[in-house]
C-alpha positions as CSV (number, residue, x, y, z in Angstrom):
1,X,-6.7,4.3,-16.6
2,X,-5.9,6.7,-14.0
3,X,-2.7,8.8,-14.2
4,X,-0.5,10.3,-11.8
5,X,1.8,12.9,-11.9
6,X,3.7,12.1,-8.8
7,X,4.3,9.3,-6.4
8,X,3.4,11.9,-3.8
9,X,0.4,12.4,-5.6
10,X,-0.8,8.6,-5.7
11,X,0.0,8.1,-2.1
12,X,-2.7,11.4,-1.4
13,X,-5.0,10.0,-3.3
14,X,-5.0,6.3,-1.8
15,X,-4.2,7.4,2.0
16,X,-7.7,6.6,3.2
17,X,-7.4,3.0,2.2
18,X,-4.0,3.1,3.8
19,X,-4.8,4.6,6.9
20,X,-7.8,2.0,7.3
21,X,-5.1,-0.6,6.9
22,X,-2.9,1.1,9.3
23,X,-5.6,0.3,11.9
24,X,-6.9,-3.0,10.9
25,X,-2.5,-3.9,11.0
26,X,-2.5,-2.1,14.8
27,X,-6.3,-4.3,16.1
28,X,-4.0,-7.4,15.0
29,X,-1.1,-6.0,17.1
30,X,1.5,-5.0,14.3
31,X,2.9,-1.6,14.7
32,X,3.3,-0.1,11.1
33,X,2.7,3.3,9.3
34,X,1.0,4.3,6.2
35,X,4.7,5.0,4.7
36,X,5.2,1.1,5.5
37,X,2.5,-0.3,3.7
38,X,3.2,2.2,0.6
39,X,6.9,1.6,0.7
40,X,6.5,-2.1,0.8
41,X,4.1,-2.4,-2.1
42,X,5.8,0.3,-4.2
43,X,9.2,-2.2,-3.6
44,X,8.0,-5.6,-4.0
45,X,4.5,-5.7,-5.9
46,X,4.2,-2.5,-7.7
47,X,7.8,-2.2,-8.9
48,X,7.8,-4.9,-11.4
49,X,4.0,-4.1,-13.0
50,X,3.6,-2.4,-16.1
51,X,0.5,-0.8,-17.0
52,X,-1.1,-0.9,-13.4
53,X,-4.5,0.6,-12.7
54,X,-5.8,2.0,-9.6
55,X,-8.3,-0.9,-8.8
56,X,-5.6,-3.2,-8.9
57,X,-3.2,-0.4,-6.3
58,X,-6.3,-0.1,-4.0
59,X,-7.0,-4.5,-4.1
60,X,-3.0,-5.0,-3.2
61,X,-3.5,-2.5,-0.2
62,X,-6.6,-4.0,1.5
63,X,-5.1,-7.9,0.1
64,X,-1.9,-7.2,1.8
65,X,-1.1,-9.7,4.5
66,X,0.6,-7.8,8.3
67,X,3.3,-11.3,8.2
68,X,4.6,-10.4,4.8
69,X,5.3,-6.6,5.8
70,X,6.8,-7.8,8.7
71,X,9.5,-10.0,7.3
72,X,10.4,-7.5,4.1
73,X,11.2,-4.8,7.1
């Protein structure tokens, strides 16, 4: 399992998987930021997990679906 010491530090290290998200979001004409996606997850997937592993962090970003971002905003 990989460790983090920060927050800050896991959102450096999966920022290439959230900027390609970012993109694939703005092709489908949703307007969102990398902080969006992060923040959403972070609230409503990633909050109640225990024991989460970095596989599973990089599978909810690419899984994550532009209509369920939109409504949580």
């Amino acid at each position: 399992m990989v460790e983090f010491k920060s927050i800050k530090e896991l959102k450096n290290k999966v920022y290439p998987v959230l900027s390609i998200k970012k993109k694939y979001f703005s092709k489908l004409g949703y307007v969102v930021t990398e902080d969006m996606i992060f923040d959403y997850l972070s609230e409503n997937k990633w909050k109640k997990s225990s024991d989460l592993r970095f596989f599973q962090i990089i599978n909810d970003i690419i899984r994550l679906d532009g209509d369920d971002l939109i409504e949580k905003k």
